[in-house]
PLY file of the C-alpha trace (Angstrom):
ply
format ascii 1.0
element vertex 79
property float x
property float y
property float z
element edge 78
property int vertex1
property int vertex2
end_header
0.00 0.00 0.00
1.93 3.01 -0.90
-0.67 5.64 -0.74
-4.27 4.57 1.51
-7.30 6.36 0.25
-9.02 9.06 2.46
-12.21 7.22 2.48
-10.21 3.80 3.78
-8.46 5.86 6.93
-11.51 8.60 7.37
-13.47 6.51 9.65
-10.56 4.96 11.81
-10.30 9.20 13.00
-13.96 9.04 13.78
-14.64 10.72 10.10
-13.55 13.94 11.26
-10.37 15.02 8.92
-9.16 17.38 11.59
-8.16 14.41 13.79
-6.92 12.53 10.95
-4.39 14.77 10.11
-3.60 15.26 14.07
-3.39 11.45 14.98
-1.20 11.27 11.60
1.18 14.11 12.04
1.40 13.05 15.88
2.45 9.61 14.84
5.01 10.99 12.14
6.62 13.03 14.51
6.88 9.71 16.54
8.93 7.67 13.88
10.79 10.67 12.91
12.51 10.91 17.19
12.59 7.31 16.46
14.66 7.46 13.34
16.51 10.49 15.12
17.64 8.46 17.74
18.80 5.61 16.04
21.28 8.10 14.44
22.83 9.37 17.60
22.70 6.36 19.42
19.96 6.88 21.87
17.53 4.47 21.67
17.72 3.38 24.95
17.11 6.40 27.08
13.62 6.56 25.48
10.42 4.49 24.74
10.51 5.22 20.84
8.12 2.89 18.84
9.26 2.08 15.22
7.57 2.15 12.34
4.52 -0.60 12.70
4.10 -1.65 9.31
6.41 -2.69 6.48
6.93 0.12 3.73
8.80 1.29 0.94
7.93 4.30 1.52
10.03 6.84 3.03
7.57 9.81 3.49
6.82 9.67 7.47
3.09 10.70 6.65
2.87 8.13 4.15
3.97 5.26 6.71
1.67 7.21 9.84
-1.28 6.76 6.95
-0.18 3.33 6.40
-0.72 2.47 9.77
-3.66 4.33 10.68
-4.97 2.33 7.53
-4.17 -1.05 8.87
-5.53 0.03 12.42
-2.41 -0.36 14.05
-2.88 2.90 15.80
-5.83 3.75 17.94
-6.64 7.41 19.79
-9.10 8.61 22.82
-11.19 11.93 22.32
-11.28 14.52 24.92
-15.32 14.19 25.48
0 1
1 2
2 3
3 4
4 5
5 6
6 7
7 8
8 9
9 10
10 11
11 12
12 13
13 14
14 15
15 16
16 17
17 18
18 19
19 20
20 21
21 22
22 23
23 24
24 25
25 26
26 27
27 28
28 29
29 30
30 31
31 32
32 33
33 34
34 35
35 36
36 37
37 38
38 39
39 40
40 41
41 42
42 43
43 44
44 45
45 46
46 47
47 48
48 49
49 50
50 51
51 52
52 53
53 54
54 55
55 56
56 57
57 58
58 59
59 60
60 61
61 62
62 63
63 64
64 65
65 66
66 67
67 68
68 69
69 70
70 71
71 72
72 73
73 74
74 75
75 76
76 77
77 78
């Protein structure tokens, strides 16, 4: 999957596109401390989750799609 559809991650965000693109950029900032860390070696002073699905994709956005897609990421709302 190298680009999900809006319509397949939509509803995972509870169809609102505002928390899509929250949970998403959330996540990418996630692999991106992860990727960051691995480069200075330290992994091990932080909980850093990798990426959670298999890509070829190198686009951090892409990959936080990709797993929103394959519901390997969940969120709470405020209410």
């Amino acid at each position: 999957m190298d680009r999900p559809r809006i319509d397949e991650v939509l509803p995972r965000a509870g169809g609102s596109r505002y928390a899509l693109v929250m949970i998403a950029a959330k996540r990418a900032r996630q692999i991106n401390n992860y990727y960051h860390s691995l480069g200075e070696g330290t992994l091990g002073m932080e909980e850093l989750t990798p990426p959670l699905v298999s890509t070829r994709s190198t686009n951090l956005l892409t990959i936080a799609f990709e797993e929103i897609a394959d519901g390997k990421l969940g969120f709470k709302t405020g209410e």
